[in-house]
C-alpha positions as CSV (number, residue, x, y, z in Angstrom):
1,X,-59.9,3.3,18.6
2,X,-62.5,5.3,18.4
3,X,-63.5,8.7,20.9
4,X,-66.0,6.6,22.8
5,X,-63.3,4.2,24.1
6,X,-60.9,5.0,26.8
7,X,-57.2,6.0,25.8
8,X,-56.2,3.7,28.0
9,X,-57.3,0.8,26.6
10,X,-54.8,1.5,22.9
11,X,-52.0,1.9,25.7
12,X,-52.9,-1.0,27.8
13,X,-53.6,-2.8,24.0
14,X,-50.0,-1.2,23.2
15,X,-48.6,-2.8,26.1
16,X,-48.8,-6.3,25.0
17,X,-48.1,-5.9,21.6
18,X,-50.9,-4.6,19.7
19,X,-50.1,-1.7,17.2
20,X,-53.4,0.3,18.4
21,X,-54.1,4.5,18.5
22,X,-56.2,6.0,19.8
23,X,-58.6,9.1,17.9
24,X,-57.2,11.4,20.4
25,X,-53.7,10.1,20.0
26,X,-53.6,9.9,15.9
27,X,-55.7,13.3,15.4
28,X,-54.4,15.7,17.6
29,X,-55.9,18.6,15.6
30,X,-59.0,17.8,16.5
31,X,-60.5,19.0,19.8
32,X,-61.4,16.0,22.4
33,X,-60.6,13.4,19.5
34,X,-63.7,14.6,18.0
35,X,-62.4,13.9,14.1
36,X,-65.4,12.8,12.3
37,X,-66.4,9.6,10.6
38,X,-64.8,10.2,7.3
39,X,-61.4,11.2,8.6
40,X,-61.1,7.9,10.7
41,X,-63.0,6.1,7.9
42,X,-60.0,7.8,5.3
43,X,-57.4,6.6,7.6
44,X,-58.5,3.3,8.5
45,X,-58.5,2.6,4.4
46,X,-55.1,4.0,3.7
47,X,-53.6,2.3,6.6
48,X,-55.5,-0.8,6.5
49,X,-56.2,-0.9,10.4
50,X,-59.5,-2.2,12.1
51,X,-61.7,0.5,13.6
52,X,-62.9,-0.2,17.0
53,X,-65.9,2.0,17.9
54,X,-68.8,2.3,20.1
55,X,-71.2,3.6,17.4
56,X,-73.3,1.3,16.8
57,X,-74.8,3.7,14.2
58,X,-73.0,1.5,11.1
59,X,-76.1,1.9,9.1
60,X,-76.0,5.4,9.0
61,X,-71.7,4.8,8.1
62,X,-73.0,2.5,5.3
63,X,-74.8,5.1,3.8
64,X,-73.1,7.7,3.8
65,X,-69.1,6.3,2.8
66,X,-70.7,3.0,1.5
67,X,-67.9,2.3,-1.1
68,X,-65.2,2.9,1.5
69,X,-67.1,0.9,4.4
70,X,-67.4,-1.9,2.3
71,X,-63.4,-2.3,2.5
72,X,-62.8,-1.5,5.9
73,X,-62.8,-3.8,9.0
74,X,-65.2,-3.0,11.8
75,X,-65.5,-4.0,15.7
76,X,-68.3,-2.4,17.3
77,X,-68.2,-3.0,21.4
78,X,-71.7,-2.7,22.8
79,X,-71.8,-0.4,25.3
80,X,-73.6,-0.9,28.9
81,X,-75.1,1.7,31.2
82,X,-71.7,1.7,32.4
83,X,-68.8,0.7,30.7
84,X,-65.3,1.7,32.5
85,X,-61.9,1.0,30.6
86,X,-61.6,-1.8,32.3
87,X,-64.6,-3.6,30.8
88,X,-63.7,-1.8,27.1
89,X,-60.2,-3.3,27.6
90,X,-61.7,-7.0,28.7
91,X,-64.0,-7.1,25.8
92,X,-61.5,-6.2,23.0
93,X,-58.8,-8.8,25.1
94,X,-61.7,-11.7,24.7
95,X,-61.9,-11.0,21.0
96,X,-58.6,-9.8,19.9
97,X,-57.1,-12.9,18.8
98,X,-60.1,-14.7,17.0
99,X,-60.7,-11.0,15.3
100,X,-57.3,-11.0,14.0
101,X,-56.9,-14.8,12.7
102,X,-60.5,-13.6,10.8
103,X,-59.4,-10.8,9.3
104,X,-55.7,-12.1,8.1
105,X,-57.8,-14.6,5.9
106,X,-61.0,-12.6,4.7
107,X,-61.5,-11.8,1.7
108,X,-62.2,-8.0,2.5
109,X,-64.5,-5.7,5.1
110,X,-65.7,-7.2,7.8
111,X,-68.2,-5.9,10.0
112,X,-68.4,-7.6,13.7
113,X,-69.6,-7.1,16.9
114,X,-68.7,-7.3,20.5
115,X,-70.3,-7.1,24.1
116,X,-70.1,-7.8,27.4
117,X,-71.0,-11.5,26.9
118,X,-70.1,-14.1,24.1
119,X,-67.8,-16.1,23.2
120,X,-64.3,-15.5,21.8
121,X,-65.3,-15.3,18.2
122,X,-67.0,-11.4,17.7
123,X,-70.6,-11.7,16.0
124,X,-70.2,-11.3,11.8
125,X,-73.1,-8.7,11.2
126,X,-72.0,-7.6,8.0
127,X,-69.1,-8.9,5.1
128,X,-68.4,-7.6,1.7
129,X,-67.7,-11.1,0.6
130,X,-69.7,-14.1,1.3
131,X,-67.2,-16.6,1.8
132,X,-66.1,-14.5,5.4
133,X,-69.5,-14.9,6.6
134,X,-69.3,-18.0,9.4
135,X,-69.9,-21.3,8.6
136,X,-72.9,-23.2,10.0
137,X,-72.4,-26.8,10.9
């Protein structure tokens, strides 16, 4: 998880049985959590883990690391005027399941999004391959 979500929410995450750290947690050399982009981007790759940020600045991400964000599963939460852990924690909870049944059969990277409304299924704004993109009845 990235520094824009609440540690509490990887412990609360942890809790129930998700393997889940936070940037604070897994970086500790890094002041505040603040490693950048390409050290979470690095460790997400070589531990194949889904990074769950904030940032909805994954243009930007795509240009600058684009082989490496091509392989990597993303989960942006949209972030309100005011977003306390608890709503961060009730977002991720609402999508957790769906997200992980998704990425178990993809085919590779997987870009989605999440907010304070929708269903249980996150939205599929980007995939490397296009058999992961939803299907349209």
């Amino acid at each position: 998880m990235d520094n824009g979500l609440s540690p509490g929410v990887a412990t609360a995450l942890q809790a129930v049985g998700y393997t889940c750290d936070h940037v604070k947690t897994q970086f500790p050399q890094y002041p505040n959590g603040s490693a950048d982009d390409g050290v979470i981007l690095d460790y997400c790759l070589r531990s194949q883990t889904i990074w769950i940020t904030t940032d909805e600045r994954r243009e930007k991400l795509m240009r600058m690391f684009h082989s490496d964000t091509t392989k990597v599963t993303l989960l942006v939460v949209k972030e309100p005027a005011r977003f306390p852990a608890s709503l961060q924690l009730k977002i991720i909870m609402r999508v957790i399941d769906e997200l992980e049944k998704i990425v178990h059969s993809s085919h590779g990277g997987i870009h989605f999004k999440a907010g304070q409304k929708g269903r249980s299924r996150p939205t599929t704004i980007w995939a490397e391959h296009g058999e992961d993109w939803p299907k349209s009845f």
